[in-house]
Backbone bond lengths (Angstrom), bond angles and torsions (degrees), N, CA, C in turn:
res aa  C-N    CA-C-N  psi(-1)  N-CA   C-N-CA  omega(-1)  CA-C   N-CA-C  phi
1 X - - - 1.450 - - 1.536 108.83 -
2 X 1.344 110.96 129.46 1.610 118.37 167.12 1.440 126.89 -64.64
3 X 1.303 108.05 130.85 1.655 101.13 -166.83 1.706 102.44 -81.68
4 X 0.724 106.06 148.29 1.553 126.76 171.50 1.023 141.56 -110.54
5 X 1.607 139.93 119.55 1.558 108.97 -150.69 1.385 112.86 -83.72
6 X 1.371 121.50 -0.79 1.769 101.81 147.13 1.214 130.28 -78.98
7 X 1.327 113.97 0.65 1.577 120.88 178.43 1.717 90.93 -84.99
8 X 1.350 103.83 -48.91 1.605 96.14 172.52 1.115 126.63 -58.03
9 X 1.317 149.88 -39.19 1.174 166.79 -171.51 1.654 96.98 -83.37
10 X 1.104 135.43 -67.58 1.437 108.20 164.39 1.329 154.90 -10.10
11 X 2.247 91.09 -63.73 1.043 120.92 166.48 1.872 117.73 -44.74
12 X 1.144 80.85 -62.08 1.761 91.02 -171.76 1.322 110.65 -66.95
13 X 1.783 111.10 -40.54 2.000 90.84 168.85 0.729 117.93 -53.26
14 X 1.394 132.58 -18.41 1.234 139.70 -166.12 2.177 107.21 -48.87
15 X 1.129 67.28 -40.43 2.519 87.05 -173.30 1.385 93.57 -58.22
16 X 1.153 110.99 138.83 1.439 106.46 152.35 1.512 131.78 -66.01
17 X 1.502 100.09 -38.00 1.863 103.20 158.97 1.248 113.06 -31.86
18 X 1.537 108.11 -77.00 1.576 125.95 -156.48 1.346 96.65 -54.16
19 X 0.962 137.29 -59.15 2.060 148.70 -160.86 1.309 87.14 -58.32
20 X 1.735 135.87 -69.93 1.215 127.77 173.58 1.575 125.41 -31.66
21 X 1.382 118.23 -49.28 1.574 120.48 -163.56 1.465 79.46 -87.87
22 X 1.199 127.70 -75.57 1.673 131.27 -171.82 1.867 109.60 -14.59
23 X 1.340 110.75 -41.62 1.577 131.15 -177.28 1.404 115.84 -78.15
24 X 1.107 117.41 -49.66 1.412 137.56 142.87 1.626 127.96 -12.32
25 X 1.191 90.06 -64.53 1.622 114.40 -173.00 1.675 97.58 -103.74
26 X 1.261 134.60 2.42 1.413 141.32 -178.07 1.939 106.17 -55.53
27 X 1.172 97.50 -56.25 1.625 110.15 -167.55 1.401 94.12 -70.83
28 X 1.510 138.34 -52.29 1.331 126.59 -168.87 1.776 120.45 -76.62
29 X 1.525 111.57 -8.03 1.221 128.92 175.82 2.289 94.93 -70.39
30 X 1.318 86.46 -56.92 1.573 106.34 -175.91 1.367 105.00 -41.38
31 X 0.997 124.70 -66.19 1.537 144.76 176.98 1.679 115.45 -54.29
32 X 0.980 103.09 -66.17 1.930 90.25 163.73 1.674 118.26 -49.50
33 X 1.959 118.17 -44.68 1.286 112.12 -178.40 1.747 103.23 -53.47
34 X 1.326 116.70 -27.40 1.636 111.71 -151.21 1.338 78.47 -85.28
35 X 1.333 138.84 -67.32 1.588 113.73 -164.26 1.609 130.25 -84.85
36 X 1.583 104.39 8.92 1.457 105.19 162.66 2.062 104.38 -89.92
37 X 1.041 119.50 -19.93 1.459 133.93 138.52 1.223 116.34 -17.37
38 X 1.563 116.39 -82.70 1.191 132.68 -168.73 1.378 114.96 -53.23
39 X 1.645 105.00 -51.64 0.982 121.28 -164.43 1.990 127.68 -64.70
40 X 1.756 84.32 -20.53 1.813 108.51 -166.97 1.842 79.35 -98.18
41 X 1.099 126.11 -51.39 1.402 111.17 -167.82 1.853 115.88 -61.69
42 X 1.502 100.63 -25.40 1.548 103.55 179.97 1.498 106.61 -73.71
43 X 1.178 119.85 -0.29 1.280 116.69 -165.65 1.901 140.92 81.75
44 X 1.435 95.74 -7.37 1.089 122.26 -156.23 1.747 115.25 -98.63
45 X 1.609 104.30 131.19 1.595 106.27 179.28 1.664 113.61 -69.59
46 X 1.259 117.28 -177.62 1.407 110.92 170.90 1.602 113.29 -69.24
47 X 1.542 111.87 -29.16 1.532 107.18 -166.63 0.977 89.83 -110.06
48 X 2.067 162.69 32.87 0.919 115.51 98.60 1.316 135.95 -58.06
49 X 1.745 127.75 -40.22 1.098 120.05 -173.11 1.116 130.36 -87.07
50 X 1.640 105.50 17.72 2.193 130.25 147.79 1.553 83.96 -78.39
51 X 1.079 148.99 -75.13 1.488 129.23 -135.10 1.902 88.83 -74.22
52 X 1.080 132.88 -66.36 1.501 128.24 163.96 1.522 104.80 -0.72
53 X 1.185 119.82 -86.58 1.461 145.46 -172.69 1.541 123.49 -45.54
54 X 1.750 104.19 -42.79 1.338 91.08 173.21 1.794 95.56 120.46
55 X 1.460 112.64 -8.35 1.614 110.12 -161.68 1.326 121.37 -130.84
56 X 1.149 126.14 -152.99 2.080 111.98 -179.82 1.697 93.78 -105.94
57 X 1.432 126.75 174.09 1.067 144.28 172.91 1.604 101.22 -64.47
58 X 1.356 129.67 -46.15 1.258 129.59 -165.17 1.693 105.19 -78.45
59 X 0.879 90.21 -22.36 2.445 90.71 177.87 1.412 79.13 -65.66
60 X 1.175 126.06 -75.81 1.904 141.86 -154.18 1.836 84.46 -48.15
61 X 0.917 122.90 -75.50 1.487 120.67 170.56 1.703 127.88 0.56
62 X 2.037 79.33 -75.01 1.962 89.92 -178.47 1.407 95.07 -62.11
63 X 1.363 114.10 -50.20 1.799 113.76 -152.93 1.517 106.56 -45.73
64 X 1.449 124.20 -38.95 1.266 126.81 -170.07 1.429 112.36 -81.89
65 X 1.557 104.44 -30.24 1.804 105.28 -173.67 1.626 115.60 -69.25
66 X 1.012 111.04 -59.22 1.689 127.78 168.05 1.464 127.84 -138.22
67 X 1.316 114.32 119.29 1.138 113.53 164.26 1.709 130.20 -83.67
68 X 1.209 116.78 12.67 1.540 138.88 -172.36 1.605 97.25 -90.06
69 X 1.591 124.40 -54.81 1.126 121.15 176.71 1.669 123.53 -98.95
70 X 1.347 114.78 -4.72 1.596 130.57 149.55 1.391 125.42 -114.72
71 X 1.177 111.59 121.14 1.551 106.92 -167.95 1.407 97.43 -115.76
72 X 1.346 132.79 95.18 1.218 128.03 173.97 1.420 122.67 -96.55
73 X 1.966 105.82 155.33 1.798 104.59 -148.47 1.786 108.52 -82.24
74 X 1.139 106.35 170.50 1.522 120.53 -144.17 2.262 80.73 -69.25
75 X 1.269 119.87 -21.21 1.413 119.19 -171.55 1.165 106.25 -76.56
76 X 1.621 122.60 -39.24 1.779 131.39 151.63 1.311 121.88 -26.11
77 X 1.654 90.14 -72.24 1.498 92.55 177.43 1.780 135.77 -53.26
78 X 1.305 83.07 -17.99 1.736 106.91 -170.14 1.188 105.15 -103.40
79 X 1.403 132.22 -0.41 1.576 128.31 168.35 1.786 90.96 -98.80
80 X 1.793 117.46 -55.93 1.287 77.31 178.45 1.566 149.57 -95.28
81 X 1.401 92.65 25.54 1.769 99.66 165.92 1.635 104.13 -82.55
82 X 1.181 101.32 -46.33 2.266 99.90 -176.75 1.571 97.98 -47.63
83 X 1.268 122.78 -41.30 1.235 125.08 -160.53 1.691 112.75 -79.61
84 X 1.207 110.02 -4.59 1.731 122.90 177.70 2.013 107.51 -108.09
85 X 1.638 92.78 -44.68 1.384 85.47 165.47 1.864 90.26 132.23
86 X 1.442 96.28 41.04 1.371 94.31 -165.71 1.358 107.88 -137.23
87 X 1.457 132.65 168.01 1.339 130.05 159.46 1.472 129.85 -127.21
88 X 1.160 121.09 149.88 1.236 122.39 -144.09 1.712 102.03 -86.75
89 X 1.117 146.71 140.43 1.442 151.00 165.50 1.483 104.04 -129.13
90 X 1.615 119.29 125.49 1.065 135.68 145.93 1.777 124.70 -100.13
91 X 1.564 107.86 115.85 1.533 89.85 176.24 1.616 101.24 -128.50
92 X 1.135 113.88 175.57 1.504 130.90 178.49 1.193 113.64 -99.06
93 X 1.621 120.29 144.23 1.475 95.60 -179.29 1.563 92.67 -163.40
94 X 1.351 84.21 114.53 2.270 101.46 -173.86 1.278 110.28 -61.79
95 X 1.480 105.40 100.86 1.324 120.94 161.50 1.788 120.39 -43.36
96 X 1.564 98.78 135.24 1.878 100.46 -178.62 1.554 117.84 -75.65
97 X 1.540 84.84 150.21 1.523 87.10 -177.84 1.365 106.70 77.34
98 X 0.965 146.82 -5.02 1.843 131.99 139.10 1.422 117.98 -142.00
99 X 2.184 74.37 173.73 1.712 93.86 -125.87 1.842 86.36 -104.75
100 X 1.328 109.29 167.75 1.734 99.49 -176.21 1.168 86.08 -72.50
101 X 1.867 104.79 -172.34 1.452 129.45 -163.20 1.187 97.55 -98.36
102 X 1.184 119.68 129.86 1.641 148.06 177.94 1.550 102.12 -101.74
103 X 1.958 113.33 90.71 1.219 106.38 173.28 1.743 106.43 -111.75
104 X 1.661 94.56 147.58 1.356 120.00 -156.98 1.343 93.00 -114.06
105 X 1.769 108.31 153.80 1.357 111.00 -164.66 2.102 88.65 -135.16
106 X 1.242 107.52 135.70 1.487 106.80 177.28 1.245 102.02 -153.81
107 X 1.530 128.26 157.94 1.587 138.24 167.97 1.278 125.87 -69.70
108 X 1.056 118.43 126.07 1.705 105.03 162.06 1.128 119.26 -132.30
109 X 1.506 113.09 126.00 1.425 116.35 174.30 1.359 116.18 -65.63
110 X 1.553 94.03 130.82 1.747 88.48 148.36 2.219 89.36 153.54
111 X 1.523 86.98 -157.98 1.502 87.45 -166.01 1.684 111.20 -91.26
112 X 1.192 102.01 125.01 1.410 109.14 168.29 1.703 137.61 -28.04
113 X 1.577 95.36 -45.00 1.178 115.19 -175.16 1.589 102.62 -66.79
114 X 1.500 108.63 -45.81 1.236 109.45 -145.69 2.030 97.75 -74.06
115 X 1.171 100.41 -34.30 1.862 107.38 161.31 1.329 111.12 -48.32
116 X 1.251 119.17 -49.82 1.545 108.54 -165.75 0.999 98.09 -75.67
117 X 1.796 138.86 -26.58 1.410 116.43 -167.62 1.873 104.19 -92.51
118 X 1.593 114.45 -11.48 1.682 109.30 145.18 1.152 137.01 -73.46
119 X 1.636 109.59 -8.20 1.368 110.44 178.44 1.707 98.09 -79.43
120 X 1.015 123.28 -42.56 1.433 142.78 -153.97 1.561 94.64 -63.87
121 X 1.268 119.96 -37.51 1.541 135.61 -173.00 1.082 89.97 -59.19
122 X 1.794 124.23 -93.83 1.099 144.20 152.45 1.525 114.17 41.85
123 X 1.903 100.04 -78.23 1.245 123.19 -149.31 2.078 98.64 -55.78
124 X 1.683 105.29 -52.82 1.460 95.51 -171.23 1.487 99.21 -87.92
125 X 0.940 141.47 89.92 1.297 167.26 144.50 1.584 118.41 -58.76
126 X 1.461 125.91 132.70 1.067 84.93 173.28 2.026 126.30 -91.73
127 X 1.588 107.65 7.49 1.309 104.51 162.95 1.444 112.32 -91.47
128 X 1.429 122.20 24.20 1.485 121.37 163.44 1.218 124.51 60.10
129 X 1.556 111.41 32.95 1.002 120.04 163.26 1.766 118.79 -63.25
130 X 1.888 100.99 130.45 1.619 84.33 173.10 1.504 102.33 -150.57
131 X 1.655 109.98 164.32 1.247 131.51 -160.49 1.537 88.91 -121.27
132 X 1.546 112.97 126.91 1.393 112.11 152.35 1.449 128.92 -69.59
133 X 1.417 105.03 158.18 1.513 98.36 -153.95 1.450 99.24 -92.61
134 X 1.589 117.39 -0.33 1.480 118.02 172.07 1.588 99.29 -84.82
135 X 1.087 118.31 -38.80 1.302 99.68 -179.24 1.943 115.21 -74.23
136 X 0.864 95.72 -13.73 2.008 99.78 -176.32 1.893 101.99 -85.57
137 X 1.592 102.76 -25.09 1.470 98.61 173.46 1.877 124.87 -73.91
138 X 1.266 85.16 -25.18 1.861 125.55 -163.44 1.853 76.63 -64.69
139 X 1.379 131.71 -57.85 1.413 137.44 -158.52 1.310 116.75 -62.47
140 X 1.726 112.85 -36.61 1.651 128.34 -148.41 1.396 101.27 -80.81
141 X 1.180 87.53 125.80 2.002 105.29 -175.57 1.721 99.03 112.75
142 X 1.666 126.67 -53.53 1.122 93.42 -152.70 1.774 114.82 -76.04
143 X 1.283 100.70 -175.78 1.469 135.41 -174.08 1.508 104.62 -93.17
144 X 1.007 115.55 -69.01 2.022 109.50 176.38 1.445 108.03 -121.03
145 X 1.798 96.14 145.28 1.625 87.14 -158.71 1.652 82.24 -135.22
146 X 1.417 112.37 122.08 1.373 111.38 136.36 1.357 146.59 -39.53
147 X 1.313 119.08 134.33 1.699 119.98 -169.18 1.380 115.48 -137.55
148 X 1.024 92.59 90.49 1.722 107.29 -175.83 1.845 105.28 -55.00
């Protein structure tokens, strides 16, 4: 039997990984189909609707290929929908089943210094956690430090 790439695509939702990242990346898959959409229904090549826009054929290029490794600004996006005959809407929309962030404020004793030189740890992390260094300077000297 010949594989098929919905036989493939099955397969692999099949993972719980893949279904996760696949879901993930669901809405931004959505969003490129809608303006490579736009773009085939206006009639229009990539390097006319760069000369439209203001830009080269190859920006119009990335913008359409991935938005995961080009993230272009909400004024981009909004020159090239005006430029098809369209307008741009961004909305928000509260995902189910969670709740906003409930931040808690408590004391902790001890030495200032010795935080900033764990915050400092912290920062190259590999989930990238980071502490500004105005705020780690803001600490040095004191004696009890709040921790938001």
């Amino acid at each position: 039997m010949r594989n098929t790439l919905k036989a493939f695509k099955a397969k692999a939702l099949a993972r719980p990984d893949v279904r996760r990242e696949y879901e993930e990346l669901k809405e931004e898959f959505e969003l490129l189909d809608e303006i490579l959409k736009a773009r085939t229904e206006a009639g229009l090549t990539q390097a006319e609707l760069a000369t439209r826009i203001g830009t080269t054929q190859s920006a119009v290029a990335r913008l359409e290929s991935s938005m995961g490794k080009h993230s272009p600004s909400i004024g981009t996006l909004r020159r090239y929908a005006s430029a098809l005959g369209y307008r741009l809407q961004v909305h928000l929309v509260k995902e189910k089943g969670r709740t906003g962030f409930k931040q808690e404020t408590c004391s902790v004793l001890g030495d200032a210094d010795a935080l900033i030189a764990k915050a400092r740890g912290l920062r190259r992390t590999p989930k990238r956690v980071r502490v500004t260094d105005r705020l780690l300077h803001s600490l040095k000297g004191k004696r009890h430090v709040r921790v938001k």
